[in-house]
C-alpha positions in Angstrom: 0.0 0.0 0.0 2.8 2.4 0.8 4.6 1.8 -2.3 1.5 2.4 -4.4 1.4 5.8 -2.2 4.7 6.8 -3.5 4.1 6.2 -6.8 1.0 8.2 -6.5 3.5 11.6 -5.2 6.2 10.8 -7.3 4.0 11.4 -10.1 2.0 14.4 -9.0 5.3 15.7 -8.1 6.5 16.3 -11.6 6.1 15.4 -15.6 5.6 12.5 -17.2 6.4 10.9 -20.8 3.3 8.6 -21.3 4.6 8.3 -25.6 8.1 8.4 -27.2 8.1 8.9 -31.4 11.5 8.1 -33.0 11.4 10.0 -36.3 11.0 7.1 -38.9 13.5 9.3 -41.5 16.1 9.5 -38.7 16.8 6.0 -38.7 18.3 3.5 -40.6 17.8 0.0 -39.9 19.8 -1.7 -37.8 20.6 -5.3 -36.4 17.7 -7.3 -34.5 19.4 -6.9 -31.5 19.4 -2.8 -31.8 16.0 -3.1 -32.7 15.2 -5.1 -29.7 17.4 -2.9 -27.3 15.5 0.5 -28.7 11.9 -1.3 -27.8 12.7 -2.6 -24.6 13.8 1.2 -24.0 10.7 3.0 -25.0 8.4 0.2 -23.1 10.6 0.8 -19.6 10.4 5.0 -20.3 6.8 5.3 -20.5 6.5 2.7 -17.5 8.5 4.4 -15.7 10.5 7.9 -16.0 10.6 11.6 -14.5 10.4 14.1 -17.7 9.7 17.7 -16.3 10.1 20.7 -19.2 11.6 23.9 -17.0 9.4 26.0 -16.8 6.2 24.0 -17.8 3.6 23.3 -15.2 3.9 19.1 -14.8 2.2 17.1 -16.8 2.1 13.5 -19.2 4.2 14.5 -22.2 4.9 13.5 -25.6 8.2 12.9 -26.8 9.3 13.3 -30.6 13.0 12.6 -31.0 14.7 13.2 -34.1 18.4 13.9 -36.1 18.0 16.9 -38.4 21.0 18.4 -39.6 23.7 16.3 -37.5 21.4 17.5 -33.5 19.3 16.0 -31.5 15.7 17.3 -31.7 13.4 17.2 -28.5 10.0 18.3 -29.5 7.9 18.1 -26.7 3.9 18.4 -26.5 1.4 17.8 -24.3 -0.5 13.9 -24.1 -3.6 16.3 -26.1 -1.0 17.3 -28.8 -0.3 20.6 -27.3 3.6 21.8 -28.7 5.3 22.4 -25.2 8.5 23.1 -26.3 11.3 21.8 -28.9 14.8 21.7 -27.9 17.7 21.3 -30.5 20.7 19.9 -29.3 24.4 19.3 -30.9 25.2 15.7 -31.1 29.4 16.6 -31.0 29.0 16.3 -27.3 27.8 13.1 -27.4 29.6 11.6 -30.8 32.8 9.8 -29.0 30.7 8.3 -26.7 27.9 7.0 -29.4 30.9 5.6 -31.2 32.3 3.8 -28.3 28.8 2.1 -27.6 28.4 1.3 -30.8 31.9 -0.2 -30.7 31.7 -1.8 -27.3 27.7 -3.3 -28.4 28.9 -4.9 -31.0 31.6 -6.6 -29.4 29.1 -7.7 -26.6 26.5 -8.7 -29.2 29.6 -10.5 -30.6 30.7 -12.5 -27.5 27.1 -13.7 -26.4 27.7 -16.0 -29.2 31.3 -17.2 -28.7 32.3 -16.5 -25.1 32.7 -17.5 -21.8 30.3 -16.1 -19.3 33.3 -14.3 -17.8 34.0 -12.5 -21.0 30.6 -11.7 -21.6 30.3 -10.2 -18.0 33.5 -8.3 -18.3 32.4 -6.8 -21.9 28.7 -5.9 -20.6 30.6 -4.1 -17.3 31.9 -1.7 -19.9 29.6 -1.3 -22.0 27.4 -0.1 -18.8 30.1 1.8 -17.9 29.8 3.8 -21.6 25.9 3.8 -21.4 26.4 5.3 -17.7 28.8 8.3 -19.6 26.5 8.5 -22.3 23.2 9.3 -19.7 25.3 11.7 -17.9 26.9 14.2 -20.8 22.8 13.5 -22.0 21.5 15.1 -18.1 24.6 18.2 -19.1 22.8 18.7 -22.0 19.2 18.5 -21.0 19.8 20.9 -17.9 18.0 23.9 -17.5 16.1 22.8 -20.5 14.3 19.3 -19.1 14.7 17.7 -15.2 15.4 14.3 -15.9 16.5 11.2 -13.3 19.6 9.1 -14.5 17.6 6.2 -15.2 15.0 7.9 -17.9 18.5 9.7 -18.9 19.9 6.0 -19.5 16.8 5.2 -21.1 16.6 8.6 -23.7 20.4 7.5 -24.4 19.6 4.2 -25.6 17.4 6.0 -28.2 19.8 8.7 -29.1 21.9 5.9 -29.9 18.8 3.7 -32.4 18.9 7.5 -34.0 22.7 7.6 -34.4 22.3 5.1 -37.0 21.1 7.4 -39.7 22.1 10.4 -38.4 
């Protein structure tokens, strides 16, 4: 009862993403297990995330990401289609550490077909270790512009990187 209480406060307390649309023209396709890891991440943000615009009373949101022009587009509007806000950010802070995920996924992708458990534990310990980078320099970016905890931030950098494929 007390834990249904909480989550009861936690969301009056703030915003809420209740949808997340990845711009179909930002993406290329990608492996199965890209694919699988970019579902997984919009089905645990909309269960669960804290997504407060500043400056916008809170709210269930809609998010729209998209790559236009080499940055990452935020177009936020309201669960009744209201625009909120749109926020365009530069991807170069982000680039090194995309490419490093991608690197380090594939490798872990890789070794869940060929390795020992060991191996595959030590490659998914850094590859968490990335994602955890990635969320952070994602929070920089977002501050002042949209409150976010770190794990919607690891989930929102999952999907920047399914939209690094294309752009």
């Amino acid at each position: 009862m007390a834990e249904a209480d909480l989550s009861s406060s936690d969301m009056t307390a703030g915003g809420k993403l209740v949808d997340v649309i990845l711009d179909e023209a930002s993406i290329a396709r990608s492996t199965p297990d890209v694919e699988h890891d970019r579902a997984v991440a919009i089905y645990d943000l909309i269960e669960e995330n804290v997504f407060q615009p500043v400056g916008q009373p809170p709210a269930n949101f809609v998010l729209r990401l998209s790559v236009v022009e080499k940055r990452l587009v935020f177009e936020i509007k309201t669960e009744a289609g209201g625009d909120v806000v749109t926020h365009v950010l530069s991807l170069t802070p982000l680039r090194k550490v995309v490419k490093d995920y991608d690197l380090i996924c594939k490798s872990y992708y890789e070794a869940i077909r060929h390795a020992t458990p060991s191996q595959i534990e030590a490659i998914d310990m850094g590859r968490r270790g990335v994602h955890n980078e990635g969320s952070t320099i994602l929070m920089e970016r977002l501050g002042g512009k949209v409150d976010v905890d770190m794990p919607t931030a690891r989930r929102l950098f999952t999907l920047v990187y399914a939209l690094h494929w294309k752009g």
